[in-house]
Structure formats: structure tokens, C-alpha cells
PDBQT receptor file of N, H, CA, C and O in Angstrom, charges set to zero:
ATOM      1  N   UNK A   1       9.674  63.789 -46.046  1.00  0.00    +0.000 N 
ATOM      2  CA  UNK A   1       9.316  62.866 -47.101  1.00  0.00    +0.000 C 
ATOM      3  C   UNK A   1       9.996  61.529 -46.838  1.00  0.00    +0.000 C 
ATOM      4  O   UNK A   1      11.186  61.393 -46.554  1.00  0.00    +0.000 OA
ATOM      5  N   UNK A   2       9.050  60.512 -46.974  1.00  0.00    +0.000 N 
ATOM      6  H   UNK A   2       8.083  60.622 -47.205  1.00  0.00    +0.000 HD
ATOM      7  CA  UNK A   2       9.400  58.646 -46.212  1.00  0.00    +0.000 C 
ATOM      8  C   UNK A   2      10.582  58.133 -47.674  1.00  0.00    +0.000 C 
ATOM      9  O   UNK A   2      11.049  58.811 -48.590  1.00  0.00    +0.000 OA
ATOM     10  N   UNK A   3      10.640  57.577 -47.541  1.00  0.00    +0.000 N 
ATOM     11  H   UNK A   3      10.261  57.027 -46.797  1.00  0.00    +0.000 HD
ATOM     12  CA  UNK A   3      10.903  56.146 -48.932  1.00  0.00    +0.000 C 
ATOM     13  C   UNK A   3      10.188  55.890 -49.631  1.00  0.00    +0.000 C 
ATOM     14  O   UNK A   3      10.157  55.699 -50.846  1.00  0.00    +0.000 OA
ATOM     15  N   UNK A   4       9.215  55.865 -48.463  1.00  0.00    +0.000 N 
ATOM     16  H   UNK A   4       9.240  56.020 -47.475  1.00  0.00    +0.000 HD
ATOM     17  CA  UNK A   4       7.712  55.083 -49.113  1.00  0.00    +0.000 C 
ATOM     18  C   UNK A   4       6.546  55.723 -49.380  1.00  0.00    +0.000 C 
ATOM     19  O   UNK A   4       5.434  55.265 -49.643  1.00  0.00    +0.000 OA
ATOM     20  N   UNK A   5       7.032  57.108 -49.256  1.00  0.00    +0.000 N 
ATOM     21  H   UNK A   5       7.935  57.480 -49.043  1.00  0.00    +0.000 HD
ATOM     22  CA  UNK A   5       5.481  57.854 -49.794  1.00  0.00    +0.000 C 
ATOM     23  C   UNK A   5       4.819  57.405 -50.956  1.00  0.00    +0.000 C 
ATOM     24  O   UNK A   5       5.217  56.730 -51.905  1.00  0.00    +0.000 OA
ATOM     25  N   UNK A   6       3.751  57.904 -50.695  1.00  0.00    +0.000 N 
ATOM     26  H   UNK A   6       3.427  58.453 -49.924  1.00  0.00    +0.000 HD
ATOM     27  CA  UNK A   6       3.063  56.864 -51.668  1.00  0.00    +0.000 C 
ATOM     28  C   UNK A   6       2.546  55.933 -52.191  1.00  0.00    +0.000 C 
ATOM     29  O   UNK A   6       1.679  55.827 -53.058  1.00  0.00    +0.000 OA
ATOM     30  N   UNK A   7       3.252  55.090 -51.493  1.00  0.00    +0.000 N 
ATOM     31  H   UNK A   7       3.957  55.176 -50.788  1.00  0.00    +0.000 HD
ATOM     32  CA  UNK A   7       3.728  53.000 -51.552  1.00  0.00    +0.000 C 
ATOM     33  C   UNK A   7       2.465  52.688 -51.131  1.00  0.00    +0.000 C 
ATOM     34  O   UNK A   7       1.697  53.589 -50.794  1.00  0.00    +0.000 OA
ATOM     35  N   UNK A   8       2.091  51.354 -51.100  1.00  0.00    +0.000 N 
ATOM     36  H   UNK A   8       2.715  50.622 -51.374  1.00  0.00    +0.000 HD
ATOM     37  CA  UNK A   8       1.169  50.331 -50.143  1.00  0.00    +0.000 C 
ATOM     38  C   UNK A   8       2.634  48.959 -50.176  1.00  0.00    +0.000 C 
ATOM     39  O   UNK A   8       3.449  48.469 -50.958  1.00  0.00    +0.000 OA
ATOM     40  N   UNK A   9       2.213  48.876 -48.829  1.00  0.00    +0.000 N 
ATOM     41  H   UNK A   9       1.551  49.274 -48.194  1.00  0.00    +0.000 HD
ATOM     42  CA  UNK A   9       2.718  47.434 -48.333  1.00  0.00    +0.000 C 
ATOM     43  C   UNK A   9       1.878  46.486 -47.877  1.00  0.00    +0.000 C 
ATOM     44  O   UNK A   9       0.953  46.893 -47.174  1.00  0.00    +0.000 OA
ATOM     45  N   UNK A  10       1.947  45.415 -48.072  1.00  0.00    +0.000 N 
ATOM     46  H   UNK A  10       2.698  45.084 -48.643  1.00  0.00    +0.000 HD
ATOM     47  CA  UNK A  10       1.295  44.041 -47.826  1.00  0.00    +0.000 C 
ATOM     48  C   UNK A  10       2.085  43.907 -46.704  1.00  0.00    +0.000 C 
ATOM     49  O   UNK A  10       3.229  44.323 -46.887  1.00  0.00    +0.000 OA
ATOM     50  N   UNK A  11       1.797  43.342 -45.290  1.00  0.00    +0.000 N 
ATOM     51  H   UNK A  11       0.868  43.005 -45.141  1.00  0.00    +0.000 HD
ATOM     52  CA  UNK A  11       3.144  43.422 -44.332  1.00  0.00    +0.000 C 
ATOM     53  C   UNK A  11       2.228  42.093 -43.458  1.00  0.00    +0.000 C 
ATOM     54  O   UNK A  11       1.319  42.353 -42.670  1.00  0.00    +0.000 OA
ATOM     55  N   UNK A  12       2.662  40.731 -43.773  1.00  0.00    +0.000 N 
ATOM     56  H   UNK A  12       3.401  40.519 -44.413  1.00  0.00    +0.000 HD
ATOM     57  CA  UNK A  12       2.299  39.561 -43.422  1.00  0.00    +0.000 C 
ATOM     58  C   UNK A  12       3.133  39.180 -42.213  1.00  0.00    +0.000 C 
ATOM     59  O   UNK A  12       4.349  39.244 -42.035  1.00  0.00    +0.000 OA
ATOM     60  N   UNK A  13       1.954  38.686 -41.282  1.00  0.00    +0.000 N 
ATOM     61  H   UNK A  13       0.966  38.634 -41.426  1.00  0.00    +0.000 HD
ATOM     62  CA  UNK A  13       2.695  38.047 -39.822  1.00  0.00    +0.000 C 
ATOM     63  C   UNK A  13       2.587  39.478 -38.992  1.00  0.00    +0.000 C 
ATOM     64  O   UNK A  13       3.354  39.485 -38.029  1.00  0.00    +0.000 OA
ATOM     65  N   UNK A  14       1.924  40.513 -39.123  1.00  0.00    +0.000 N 
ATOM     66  H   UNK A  14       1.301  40.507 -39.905  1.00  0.00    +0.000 HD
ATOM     67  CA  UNK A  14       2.436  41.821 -39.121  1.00  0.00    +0.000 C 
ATOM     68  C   UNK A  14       1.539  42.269 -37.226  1.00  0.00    +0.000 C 
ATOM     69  O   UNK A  14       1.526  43.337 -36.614  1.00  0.00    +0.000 OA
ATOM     70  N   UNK A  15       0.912  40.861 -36.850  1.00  0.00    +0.000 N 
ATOM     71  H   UNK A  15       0.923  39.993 -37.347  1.00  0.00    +0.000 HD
ATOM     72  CA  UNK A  15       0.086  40.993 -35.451  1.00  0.00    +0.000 C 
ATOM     73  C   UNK A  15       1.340  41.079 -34.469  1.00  0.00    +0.000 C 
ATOM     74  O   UNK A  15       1.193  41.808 -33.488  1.00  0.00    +0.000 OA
ATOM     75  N   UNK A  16       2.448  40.476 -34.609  1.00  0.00    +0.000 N 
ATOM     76  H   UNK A  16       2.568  39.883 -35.406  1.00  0.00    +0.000 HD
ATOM     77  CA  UNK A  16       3.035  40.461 -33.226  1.00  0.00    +0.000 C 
ATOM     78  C   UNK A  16       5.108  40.606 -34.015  1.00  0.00    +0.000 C 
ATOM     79  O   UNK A  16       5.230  40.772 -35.229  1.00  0.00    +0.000 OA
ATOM     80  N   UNK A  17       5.968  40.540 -33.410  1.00  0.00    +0.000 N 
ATOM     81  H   UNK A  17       5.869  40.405 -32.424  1.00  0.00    +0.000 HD
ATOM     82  CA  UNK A  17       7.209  40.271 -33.566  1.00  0.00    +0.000 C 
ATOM     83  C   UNK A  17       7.960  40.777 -35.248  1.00  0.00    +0.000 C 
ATOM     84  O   UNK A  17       7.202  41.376 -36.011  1.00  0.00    +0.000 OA
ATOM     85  N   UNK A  18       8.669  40.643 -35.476  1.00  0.00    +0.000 N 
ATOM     86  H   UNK A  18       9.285  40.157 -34.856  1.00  0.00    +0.000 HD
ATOM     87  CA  UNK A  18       9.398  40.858 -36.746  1.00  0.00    +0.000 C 
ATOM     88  C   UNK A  18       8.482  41.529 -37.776  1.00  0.00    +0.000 C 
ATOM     89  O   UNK A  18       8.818  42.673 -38.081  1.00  0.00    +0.000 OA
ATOM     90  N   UNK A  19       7.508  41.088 -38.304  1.00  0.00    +0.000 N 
ATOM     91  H   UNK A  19       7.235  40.159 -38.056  1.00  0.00    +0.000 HD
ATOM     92  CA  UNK A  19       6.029  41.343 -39.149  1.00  0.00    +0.000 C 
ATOM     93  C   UNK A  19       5.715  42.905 -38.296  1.00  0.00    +0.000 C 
ATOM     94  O   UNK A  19       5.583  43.992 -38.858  1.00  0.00    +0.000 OA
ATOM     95  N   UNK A  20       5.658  42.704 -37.135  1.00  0.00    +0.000 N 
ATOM     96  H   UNK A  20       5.765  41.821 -36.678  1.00  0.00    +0.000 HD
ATOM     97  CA  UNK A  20       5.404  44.114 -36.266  1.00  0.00    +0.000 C 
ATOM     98  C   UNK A  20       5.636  45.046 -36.367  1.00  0.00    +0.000 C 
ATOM     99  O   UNK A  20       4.849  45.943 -36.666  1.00  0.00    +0.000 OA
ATOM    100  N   UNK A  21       7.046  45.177 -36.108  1.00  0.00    +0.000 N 
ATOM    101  H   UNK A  21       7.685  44.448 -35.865  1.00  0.00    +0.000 HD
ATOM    102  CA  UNK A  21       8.349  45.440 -36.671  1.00  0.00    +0.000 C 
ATOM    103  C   UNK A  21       8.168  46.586 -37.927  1.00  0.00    +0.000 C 
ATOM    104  O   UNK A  21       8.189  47.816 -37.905  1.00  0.00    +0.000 OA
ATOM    105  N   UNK A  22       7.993  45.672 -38.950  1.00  0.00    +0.000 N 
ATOM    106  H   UNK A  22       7.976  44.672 -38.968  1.00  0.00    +0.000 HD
ATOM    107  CA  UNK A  22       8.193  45.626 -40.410  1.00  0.00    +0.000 C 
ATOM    108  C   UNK A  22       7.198  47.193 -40.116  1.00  0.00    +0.000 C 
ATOM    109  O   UNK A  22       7.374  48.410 -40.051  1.00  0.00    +0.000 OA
ATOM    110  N   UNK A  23       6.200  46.270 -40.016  1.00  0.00    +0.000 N 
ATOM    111  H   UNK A  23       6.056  45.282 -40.068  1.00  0.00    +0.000 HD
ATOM    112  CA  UNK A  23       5.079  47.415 -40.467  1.00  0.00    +0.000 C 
ATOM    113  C   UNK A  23       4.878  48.673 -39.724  1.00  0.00    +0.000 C 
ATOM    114  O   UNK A  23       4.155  49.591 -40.110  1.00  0.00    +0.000 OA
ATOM    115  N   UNK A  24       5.641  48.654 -38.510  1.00  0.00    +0.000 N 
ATOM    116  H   UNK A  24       6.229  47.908 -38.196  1.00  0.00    +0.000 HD
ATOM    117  CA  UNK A  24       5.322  50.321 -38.390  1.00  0.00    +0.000 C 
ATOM    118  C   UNK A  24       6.915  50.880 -38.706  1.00  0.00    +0.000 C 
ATOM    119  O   UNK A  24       7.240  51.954 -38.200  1.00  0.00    +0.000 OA
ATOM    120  N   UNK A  25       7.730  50.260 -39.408  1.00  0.00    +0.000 N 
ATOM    121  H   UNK A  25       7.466  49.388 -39.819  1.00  0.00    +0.000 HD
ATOM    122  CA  UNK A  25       8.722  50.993 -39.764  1.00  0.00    +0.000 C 
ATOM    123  C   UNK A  25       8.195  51.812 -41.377  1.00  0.00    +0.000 C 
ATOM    124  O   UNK A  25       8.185  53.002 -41.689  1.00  0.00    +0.000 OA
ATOM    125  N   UNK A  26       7.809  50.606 -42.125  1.00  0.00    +0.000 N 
ATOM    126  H   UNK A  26       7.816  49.639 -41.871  1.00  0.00    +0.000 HD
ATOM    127  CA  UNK A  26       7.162  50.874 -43.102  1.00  0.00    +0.000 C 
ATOM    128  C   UNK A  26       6.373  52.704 -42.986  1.00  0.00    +0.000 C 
ATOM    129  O   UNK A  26       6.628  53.670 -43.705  1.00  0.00    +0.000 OA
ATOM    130  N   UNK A  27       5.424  52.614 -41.842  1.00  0.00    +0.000 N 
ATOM    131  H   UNK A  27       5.217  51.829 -41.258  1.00  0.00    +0.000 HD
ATOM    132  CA  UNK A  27       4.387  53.127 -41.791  1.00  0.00    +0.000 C 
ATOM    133  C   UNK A  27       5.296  54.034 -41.394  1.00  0.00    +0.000 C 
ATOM    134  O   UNK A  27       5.236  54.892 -42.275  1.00  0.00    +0.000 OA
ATOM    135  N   UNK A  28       6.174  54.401 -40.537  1.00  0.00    +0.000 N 
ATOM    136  H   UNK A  28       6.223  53.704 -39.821  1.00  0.00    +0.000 HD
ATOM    137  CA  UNK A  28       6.970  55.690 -40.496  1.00  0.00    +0.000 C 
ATOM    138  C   UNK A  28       7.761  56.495 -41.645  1.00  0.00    +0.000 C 
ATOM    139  O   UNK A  28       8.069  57.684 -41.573  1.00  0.00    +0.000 OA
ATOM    140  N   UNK A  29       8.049  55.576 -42.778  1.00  0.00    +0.000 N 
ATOM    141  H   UNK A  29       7.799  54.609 -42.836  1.00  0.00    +0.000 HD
ATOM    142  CA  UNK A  29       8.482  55.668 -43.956  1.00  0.00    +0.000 C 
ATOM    143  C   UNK A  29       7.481  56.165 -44.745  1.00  0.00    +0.000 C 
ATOM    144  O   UNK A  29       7.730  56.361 -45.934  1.00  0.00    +0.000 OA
ATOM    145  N   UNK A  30       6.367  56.413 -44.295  1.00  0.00    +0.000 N 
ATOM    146  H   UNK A  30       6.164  56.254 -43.328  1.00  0.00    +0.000 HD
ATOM    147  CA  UNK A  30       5.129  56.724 -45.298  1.00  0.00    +0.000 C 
ATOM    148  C   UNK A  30       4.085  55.863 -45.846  1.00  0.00    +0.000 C 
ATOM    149  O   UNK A  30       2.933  56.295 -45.875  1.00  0.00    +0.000 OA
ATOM    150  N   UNK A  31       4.447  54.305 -46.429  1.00  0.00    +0.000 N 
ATOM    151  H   UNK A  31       5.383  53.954 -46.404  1.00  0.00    +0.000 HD
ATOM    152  CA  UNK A  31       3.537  53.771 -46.655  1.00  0.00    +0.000 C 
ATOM    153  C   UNK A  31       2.166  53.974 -46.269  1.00  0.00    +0.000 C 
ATOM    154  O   UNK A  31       1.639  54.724 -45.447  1.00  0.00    +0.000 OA
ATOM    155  N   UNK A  32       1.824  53.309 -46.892  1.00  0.00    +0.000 N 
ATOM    156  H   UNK A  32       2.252  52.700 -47.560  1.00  0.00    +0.000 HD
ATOM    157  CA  UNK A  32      -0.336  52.680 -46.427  1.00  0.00    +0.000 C 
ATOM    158  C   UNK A  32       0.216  51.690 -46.622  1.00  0.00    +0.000 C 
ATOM    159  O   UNK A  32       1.087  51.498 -47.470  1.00  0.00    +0.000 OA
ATOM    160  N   UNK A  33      -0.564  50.333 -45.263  1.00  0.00    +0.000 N 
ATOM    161  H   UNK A  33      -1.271  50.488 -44.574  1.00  0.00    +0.000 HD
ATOM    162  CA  UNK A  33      -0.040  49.136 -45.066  1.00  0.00    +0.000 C 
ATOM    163  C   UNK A  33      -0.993  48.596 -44.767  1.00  0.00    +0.000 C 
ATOM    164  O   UNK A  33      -1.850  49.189 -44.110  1.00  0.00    +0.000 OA
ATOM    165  N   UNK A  34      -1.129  47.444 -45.109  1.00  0.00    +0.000 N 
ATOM    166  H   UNK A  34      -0.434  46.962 -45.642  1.00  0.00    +0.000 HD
ATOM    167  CA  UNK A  34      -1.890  46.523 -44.854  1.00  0.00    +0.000 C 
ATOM    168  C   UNK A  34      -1.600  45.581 -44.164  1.00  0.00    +0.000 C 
ATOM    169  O   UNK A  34      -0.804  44.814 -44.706  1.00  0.00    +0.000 OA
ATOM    170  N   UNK A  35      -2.091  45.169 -42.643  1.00  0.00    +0.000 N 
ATOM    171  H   UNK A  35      -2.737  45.792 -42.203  1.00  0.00    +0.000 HD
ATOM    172  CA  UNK A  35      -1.690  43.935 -41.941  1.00  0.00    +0.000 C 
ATOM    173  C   UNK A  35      -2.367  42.922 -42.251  1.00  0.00    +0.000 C 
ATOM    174  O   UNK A  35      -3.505  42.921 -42.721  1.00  0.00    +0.000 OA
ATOM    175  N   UNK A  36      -1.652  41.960 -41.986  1.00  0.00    +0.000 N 
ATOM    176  H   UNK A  36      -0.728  41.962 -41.605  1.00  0.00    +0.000 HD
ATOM    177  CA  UNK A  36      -2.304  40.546 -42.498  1.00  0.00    +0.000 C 
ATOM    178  C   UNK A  36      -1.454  39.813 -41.594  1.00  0.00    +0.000 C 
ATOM    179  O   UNK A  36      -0.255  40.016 -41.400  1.00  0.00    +0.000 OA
ATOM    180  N   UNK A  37      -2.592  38.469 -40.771  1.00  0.00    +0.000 N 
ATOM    181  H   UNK A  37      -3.565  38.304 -40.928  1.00  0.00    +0.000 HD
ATOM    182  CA  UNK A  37      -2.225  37.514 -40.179  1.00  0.00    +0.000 C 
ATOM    183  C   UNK A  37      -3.032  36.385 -39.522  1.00  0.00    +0.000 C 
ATOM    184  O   UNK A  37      -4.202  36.714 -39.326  1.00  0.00    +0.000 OA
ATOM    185  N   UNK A  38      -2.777  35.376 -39.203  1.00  0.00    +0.000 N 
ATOM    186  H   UNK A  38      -1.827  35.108 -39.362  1.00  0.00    +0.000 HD
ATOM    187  CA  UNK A  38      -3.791  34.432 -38.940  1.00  0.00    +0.000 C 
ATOM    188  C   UNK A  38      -4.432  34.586 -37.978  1.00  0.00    +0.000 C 
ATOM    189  O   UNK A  38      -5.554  34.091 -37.869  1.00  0.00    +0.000 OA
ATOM    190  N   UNK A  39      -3.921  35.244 -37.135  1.00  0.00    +0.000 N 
ATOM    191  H   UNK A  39      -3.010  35.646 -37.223  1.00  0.00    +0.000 HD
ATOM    192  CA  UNK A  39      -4.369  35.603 -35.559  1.00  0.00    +0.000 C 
ATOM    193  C   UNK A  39      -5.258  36.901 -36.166  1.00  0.00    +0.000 C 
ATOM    194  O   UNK A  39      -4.701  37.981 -35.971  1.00  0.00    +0.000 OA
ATOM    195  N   UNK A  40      -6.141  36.948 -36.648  1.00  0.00    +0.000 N 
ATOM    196  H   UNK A  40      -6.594  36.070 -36.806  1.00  0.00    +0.000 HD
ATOM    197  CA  UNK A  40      -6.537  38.613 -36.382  1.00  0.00    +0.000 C 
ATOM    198  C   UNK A  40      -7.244  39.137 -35.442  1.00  0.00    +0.000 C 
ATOM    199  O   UNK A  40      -7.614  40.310 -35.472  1.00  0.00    +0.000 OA
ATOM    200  N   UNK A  41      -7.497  38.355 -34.541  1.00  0.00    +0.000 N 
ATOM    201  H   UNK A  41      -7.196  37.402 -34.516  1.00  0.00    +0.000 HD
ATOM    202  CA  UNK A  41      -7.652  39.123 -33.550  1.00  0.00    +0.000 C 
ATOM    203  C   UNK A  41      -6.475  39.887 -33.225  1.00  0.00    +0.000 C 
ATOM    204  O   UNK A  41      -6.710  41.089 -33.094  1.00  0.00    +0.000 OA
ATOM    205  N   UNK A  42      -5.575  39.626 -33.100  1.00  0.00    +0.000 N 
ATOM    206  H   UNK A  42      -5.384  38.651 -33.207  1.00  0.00    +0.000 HD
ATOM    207  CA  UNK A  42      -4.415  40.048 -32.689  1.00  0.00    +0.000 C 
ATOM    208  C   UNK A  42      -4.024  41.146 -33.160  1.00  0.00    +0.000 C 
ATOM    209  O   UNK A  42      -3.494  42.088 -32.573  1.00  0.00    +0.000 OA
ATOM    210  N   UNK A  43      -4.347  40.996 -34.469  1.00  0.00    +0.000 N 
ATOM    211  H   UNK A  43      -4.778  40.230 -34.946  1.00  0.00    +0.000 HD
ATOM    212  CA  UNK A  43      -3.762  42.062 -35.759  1.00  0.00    +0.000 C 
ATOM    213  C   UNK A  43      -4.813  43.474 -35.687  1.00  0.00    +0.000 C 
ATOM    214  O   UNK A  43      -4.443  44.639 -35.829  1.00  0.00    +0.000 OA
ATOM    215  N   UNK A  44      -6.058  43.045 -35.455  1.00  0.00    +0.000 N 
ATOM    216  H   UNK A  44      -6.359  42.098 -35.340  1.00  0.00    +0.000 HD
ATOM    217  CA  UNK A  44      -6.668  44.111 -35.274  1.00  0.00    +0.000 C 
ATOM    218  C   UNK A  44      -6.100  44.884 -33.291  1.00  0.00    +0.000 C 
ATOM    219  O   UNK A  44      -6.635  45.934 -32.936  1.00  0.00    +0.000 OA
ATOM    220  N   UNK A  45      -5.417  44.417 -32.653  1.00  0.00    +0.000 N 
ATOM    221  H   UNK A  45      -4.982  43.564 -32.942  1.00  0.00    +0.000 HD
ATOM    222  CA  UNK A  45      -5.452  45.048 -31.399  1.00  0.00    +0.000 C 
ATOM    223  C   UNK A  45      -4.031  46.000 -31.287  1.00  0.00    +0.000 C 
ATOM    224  O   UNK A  45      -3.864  46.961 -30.536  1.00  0.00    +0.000 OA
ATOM    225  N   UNK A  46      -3.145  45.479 -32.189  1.00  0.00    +0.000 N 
ATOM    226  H   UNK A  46      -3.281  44.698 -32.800  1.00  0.00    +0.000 HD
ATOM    227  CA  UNK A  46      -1.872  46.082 -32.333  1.00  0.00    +0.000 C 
ATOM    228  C   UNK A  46      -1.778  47.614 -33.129  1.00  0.00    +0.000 C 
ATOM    229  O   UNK A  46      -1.137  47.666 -34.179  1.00  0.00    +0.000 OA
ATOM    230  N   UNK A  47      -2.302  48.598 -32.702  1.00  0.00    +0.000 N 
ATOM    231  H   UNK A  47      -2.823  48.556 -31.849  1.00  0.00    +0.000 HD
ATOM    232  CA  UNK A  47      -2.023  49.762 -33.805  1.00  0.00    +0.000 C 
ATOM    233  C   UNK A  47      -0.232  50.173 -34.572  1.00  0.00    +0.000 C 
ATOM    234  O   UNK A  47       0.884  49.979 -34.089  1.00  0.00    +0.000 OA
ATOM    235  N   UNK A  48      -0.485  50.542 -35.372  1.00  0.00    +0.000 N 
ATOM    236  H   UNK A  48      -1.391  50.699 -35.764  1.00  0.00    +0.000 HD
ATOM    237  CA  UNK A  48       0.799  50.686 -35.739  1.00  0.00    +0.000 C 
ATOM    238  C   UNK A  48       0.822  52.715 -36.116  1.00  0.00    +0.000 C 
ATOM    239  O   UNK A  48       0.133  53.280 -36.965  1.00  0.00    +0.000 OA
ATOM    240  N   UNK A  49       1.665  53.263 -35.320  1.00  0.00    +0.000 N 
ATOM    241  H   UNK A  49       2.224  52.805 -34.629  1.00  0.00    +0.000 HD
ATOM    242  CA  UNK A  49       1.771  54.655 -35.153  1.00  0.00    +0.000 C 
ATOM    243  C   UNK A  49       3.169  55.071 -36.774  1.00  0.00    +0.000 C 
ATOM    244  O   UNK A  49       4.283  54.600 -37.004  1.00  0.00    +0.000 OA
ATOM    245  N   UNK A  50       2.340  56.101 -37.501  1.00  0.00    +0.000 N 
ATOM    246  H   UNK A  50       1.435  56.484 -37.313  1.00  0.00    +0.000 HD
ATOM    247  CA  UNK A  50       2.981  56.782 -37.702  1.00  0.00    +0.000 C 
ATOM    248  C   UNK A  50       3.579  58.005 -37.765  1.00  0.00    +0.000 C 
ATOM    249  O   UNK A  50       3.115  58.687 -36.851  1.00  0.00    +0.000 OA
ATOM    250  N   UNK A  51       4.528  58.724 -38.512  1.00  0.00    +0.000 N 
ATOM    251  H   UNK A  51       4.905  58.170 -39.255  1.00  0.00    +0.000 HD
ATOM    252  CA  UNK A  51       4.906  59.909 -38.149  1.00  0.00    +0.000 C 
ATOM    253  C   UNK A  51       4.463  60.866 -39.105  1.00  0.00    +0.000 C 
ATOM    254  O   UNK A  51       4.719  62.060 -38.948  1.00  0.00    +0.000 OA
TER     255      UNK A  51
């Protein structure tokens, strides 16, 4: 059981670096996350793995 079961996160900047980061820690914690960023191309190529 995460922190974040349950949760949704908004996880902005979340295509490349720190934002990156964020969100598959999040997503190992349990969340449902939502990436968001200006680049989306980008954002759509980055999967974020959870456990």
C-alpha cells in the first residue's frame, strides 16, 4: 500500500527532468497521474512505470 493510493496527481513539466522525476515516484506511491507539459510530444514518449 503507496501514500498515494487512491490520489490523482497533476504532475506539471512532468516530459523530461525533475517533473519526471516527480511523476513516476508519485506513480510508484500509487497515484493516477496526470502529465502535463508544453512539449507533448515529449510527454507522450516518456512512460512512467509503476509498481
Amino acid at each position: 500500500m503507496g501514500r498515494f493510493d487512491g490520489r490523482v496527481a497533476v504532475i506539471t513539466g512532468a516530459a523530461r527532468g525533475i517533473g519526471f522525476g516527480t511523476a513516476q515516484r508519485f506513480a510508484t506511491e500509487g497515484a493516477s497521474i496526470a502529465i502535463v507539459d508544453l512539449d507533448e510530444a515529449a510527454a507522450q514518449k516518456r512512460p512512467v512505470v509503476s509498481s
